[in-house]
N, C-alpha and C positions, 0 to 999 in steps of 0.2 A: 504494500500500500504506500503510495507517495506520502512524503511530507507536506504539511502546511508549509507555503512562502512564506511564513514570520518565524520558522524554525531556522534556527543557524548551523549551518553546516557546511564542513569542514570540507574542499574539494580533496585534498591529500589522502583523505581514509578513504577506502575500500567499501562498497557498497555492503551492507550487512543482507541476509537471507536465515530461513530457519534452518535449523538444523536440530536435530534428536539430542537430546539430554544423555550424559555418558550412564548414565542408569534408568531402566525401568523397571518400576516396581512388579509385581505381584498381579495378574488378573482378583479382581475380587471374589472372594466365597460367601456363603450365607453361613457363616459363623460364629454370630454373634448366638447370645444364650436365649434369645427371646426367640431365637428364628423354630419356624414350623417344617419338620422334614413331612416329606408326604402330604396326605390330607388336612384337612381343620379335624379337630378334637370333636366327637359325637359325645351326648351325653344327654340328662336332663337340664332344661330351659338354654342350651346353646343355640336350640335354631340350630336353621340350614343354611350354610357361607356359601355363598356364589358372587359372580361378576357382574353388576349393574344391576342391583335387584331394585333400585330406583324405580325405573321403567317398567315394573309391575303398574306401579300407582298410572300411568298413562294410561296402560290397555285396558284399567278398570276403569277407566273414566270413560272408556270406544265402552266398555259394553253396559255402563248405568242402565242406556236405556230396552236392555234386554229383560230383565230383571222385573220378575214376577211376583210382588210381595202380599203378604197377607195381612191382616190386620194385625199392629202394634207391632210389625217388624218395619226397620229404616233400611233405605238401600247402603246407610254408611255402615250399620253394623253389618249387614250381607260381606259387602265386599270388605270388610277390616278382618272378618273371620278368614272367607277366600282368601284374599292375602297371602294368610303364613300356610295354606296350605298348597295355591301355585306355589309361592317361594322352596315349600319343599319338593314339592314335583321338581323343581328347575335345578335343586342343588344336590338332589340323586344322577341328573344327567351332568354335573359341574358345569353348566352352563347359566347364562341369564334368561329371565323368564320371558315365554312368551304367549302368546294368546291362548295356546293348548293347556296350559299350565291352567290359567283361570276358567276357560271352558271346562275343566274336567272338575275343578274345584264348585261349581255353581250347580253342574250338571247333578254331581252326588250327592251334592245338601238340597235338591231340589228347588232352586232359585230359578230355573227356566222353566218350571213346570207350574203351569196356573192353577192346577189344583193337585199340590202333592198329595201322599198319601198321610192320613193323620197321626199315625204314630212318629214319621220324620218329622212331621210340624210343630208337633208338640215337644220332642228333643231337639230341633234347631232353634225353638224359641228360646228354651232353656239355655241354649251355648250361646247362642247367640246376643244377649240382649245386652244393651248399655258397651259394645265392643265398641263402638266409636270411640272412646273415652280411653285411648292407647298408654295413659301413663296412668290411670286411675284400675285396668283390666288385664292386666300383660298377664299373669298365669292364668285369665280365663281364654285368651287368645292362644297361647301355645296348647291351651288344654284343645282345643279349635283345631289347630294345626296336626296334633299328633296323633288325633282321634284316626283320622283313615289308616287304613294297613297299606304298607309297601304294596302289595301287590294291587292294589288298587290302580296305585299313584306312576306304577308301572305299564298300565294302559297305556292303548291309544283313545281319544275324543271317542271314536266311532264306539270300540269296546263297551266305553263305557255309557254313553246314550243306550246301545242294543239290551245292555245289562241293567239300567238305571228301573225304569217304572215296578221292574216285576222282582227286579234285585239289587234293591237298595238297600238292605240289611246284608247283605253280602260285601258290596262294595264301602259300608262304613265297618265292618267288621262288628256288627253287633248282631 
């Protein structure tokens, strides 16, 4: 890079260029004591760790107006319970969540179905209620999240639509 015209210099010296430092260090490692080999830590109230799980709260906002509710439920507690349970569909595949993730979460607690069947109704009301209130309900929301069995959350959308009306005691595991 040229110099400024109000720099002084010398025409006797030799024009400067880079050149490598007589030493280089070490490439970096992840060696520090906090660092995580492998996966995040499974456990009780850890949640499911994934990349950009932000972008949930977007696609729940595309599907508001899909959402079938029934008296004394709010679409904010629907979609705050969905939530951690897309999040965990999306952090069994280490990925970020996407529309399949919340389609399958809505589909099993019967939130697109305009007249589910009464006994979900009556235990989504129960899990479900006053979740909106995210710092006031956090162990009723992971209790939300953890409720479906893995193999559920293992589906595909289709699976679980085919299996939802006549086997939705199956797919929450009760």
């Amino acid at each position: 890079m040229a110099a400024p015209q109000y720099t002084p210099i010398n025409p006797d010296e030799e024009s400067r260029y880079y050149s490598s430092p007589d030493h280089v260090p070490a490439s970096w490692m992840p060696d520090r004591p906090g660092e995580i080999h492998g996966f995040q830590p499974g456990g009780p109230r850890l949640g499911g760790q994934g990349p950009d799980q932000g972008f949930v709260l977007r696609i729940a906002s595309r599907l508001r107006p899909k959402l079938k509710l029934q008296d004394g439920e709010t679409a904010d507690d629907a979609i705050r319970g969905c939530i951690g349970v897309a999040l965990r569909r999306a952090s069994m595949f280490s990925r970020a969540p996407v529309v399949h993730d919340l389609t399958i979460a809505f589909t099993i607690w019967g939130f697109y179905d305009a007249d589910p069947p009464a006994d979900l109704l009556s235990l989504r009301k129960g899990m479900f209620a006053e979740l909106e209130m995210v710092g006031h309900h956090y162990a009723e929301g992971r209790a939300v999240a953890d409720f479906p069995p893995d193999e559920t959350l293992l589906m595909t959308p289709d699976q679980v639509a085919a299996a939802y009306p006549a086997g939705w005691r199956d797919l929450l595991g009760v």
